[in-house]
TORTORPA-703938 format. One line per field, with one value per residue (C-alpha): residue number from 1; residue in three letters; x, y, z. Coordinates in steps of 0.1 Angstrom, whole numbers. Example, Ala and Ser with C-alpha at 12.3 -4.5 7.8 and 13.67 -1.06 7.14 Angstrom:
<recs>
num: c(1; 2) .
residuo: c(ALA; SER) .
east: c(123; 137) .
north: c(-45; -11) .
up: c(78; 71) .
</recs>
This chain:
<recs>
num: c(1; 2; 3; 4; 5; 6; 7; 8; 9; 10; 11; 12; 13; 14; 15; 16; 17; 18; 19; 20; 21; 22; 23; 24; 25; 26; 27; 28; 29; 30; 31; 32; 33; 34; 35; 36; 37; 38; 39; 40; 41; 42; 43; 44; 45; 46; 47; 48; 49; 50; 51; 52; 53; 54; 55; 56; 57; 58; 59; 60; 61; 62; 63; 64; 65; 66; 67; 68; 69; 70; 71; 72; 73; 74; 75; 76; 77; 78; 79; 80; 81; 82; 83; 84; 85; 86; 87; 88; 89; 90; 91; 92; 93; 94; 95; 96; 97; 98; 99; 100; 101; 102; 103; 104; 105; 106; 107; 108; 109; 110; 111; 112; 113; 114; 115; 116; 117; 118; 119; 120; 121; 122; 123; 124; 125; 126; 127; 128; 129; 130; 131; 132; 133; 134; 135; 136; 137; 138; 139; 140; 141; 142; 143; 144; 145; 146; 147; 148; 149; 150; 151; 152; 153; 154; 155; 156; 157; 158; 159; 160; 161; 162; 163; 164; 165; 166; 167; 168; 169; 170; 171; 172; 173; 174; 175; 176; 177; 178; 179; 180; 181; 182; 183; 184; 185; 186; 187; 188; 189; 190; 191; 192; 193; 194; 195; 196; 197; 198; 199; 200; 201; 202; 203; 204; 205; 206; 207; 208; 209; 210; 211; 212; 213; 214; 215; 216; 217; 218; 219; 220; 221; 222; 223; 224; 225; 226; 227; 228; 229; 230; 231) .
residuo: c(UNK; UNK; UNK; UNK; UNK; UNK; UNK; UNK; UNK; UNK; UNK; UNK; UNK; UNK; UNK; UNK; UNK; UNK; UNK; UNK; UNK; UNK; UNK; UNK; UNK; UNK; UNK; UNK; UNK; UNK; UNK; UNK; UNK; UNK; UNK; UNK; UNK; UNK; UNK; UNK; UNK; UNK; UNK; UNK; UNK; UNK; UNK; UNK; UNK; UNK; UNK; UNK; UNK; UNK; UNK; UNK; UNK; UNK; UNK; UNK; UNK; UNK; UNK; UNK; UNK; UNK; UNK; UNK; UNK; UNK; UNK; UNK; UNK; UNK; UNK; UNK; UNK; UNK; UNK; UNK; UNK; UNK; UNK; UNK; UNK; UNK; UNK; UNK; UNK; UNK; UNK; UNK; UNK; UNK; UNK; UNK; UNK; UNK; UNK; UNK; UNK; UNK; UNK; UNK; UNK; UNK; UNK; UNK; UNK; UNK; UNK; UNK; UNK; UNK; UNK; UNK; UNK; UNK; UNK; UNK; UNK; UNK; UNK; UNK; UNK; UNK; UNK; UNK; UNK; UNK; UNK; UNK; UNK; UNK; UNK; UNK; UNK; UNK; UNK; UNK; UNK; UNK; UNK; UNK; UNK; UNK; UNK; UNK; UNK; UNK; UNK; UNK; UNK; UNK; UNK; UNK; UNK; UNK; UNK; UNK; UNK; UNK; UNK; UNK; UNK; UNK; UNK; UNK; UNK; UNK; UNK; UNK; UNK; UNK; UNK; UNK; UNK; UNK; UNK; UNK; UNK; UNK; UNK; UNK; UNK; UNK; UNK; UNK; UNK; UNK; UNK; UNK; UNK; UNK; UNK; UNK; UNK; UNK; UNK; UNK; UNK; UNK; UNK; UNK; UNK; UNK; UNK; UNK; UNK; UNK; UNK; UNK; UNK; UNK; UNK; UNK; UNK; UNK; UNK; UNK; UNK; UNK; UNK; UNK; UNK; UNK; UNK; UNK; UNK; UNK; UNK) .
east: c(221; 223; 196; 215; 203; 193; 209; 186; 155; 160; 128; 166; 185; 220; 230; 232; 198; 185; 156; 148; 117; 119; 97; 65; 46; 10; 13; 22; -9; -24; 5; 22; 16; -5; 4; -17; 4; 34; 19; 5; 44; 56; 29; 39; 78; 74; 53; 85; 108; 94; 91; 129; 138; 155; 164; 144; 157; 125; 135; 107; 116; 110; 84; 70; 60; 53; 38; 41; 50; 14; -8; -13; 24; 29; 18; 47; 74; 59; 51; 26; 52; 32; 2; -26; -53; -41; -58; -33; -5; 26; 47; 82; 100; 98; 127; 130; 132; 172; 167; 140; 155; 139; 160; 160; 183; 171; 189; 183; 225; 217; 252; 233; 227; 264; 270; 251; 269; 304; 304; 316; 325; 296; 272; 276; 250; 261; 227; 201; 162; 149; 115; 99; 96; 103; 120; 143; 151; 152; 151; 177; 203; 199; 213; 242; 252; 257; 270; 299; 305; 295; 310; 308; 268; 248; 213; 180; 149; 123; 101; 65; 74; 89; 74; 73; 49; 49; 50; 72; 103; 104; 115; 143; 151; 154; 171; 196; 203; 208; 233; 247; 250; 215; 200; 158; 138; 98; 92; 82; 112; 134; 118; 123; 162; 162; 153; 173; 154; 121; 137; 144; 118; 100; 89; 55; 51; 62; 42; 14; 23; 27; -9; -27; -13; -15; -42; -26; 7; -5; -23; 9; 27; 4; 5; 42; 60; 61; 78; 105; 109; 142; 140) .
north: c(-22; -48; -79; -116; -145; -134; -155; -146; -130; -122; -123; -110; -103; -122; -99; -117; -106; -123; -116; -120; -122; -117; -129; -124; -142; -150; -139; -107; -99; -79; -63; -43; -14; -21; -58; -66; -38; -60; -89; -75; -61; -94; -116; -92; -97; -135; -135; -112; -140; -166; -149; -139; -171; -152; -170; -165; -166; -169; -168; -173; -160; -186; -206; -229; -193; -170; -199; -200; -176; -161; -181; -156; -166; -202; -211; -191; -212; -251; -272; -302; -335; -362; -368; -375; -352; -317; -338; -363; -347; -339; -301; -294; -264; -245; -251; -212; -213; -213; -213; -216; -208; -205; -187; -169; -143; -113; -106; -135; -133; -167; -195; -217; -184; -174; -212; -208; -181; -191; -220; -209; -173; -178; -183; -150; -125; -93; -77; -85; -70; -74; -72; -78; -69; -54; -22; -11; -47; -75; -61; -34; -61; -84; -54; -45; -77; -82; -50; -60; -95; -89; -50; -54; -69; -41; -42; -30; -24; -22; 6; -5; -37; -32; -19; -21; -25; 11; 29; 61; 36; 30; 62; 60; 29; 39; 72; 49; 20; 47; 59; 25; 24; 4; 16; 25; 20; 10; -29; -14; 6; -25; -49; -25; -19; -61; -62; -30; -35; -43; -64; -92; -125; -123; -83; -90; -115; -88; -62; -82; -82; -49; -43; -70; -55; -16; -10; -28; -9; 26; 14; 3; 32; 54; 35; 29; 51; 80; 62; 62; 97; 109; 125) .
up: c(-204; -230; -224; -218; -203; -168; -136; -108; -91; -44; -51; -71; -117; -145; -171; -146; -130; -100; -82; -44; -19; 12; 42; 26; 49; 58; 101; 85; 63; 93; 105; 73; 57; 27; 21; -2; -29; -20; -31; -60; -70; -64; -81; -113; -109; -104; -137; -150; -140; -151; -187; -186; -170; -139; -108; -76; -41; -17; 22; 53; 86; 112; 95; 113; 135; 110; 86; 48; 18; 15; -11; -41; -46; -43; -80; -95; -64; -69; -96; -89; -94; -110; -130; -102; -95; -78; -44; -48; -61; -42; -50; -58; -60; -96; -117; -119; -77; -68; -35; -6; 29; 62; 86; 123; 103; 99; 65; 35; 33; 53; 53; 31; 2; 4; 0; -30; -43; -34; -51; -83; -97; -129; -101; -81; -98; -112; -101; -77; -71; -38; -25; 8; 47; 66; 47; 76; 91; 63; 36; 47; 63; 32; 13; 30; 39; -1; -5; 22; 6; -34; -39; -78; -78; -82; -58; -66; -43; -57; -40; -45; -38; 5; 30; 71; 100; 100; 71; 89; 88; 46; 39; 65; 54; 17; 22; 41; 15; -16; 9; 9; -25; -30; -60; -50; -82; -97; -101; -140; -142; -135; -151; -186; -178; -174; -211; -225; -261; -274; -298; -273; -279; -246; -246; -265; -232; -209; -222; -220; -182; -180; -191; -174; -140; -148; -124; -95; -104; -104; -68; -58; -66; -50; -19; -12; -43; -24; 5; -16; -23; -11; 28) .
</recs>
């Protein structure tokens, strides 16, 4: 895979990369299966993003319910607007941040994303990393709802980055989406295949990522990596 500017992140990447998250909310904290090694995948993707300048898709499920994407991630989705102090200082979106949807959806493939995507042929990725919950309902429907409409965008979930209420259904889920044609893959292992070759300008920054987070990526992996295993 040969590195170009990446499109997107559902958080989704354009070689076009894009990178997508999903519903990674704070009524939820209690509820799935290791949480906290979700978070920690994404935090280390967003930082991945933001070095390669790939597009993030961030959906909520019902909000004003389920409240907010969960703190640790905010600073890499808003930028304080203005020059006050932080007190006084409204928030906007990132620049890196395509889109921020709410939805009663399960899936992220929401009207208002395949609005996004429809709108011209340059801006439909050509592959997209997802990460999220739940494994066998959000995350799972987000991917074959883009595998019905996008056939030639290839989709990546990034196993230590899903998981479920209970950790029984990731596996199932999983086993099911490769059958789909889903590719199931490491946040590390995807974030290398992004760049291709060393040689690119931002791997020095990257690798620096890599090591700062090595410790919460081998608890990661041994939490939720062998959910992924093939069943």
């Amino acid at each position: 895979m040969v590195h170009e500017t990446p499109s997107s992140f559902l958080i989704s990447v354009s070689l076009t990369m894009n990178n997508s998250v999903c519903d990674i909310q704070e009524k939820f904290r209690n509820a799935i299966y290791e949480f906290d090694k979700v978070v920690s995948t994404t935090t280390k993707l967003l930082r991945f993003a933001h070095a390669l300048h790939i597009p993030i898709y961030v959906t909520t499920q019902t909000r004003a319910k389920l409240g907010e994407t969960v703190s640790e991630l905010q600073p890499f989705l808003t930028q304080k607007d203005g020059g006050g102090s932080s007190s006084s200082s409204s928030s906007s979106l990132h620049p890196l941040v395509a889109a921020d949807l709410d939805k009663t959806l399960f899936g992220m493939y929401t009207p208002s994303l395949a609005s996004l995507f429809s709108s011209s042929p340059a801006s439909i990725p050509s592959h997209i990393a997802l990460v999220g919950i739940e494994s066998h309902i959000c995350v799972t429907q987000t991917c074959l709802a883009l595998r019905k409409k996008h056939p030639n965008t290839k989709i990546y979930v990034i196993a230590d980055g899903v998981s479920s209420c209970n950790k029984e259904e990731v596996p199932v889920a999983l086993a099911r989406l490769r059958q789909e044609g889903v590719t199931v893959t490491t946040s590390e292992g995807w974030m290398y295949e992004c760049m291709g070759d060393a040689g690119i300008p931002e791997f020095r920054e990257v690798v620096k990522i890599v090591k700062e987070t090595a410790e919460g990526t081998r608890e990661a992996l041994r939490a939720l990596g062998p959910l992924g295993a093939k069943i």
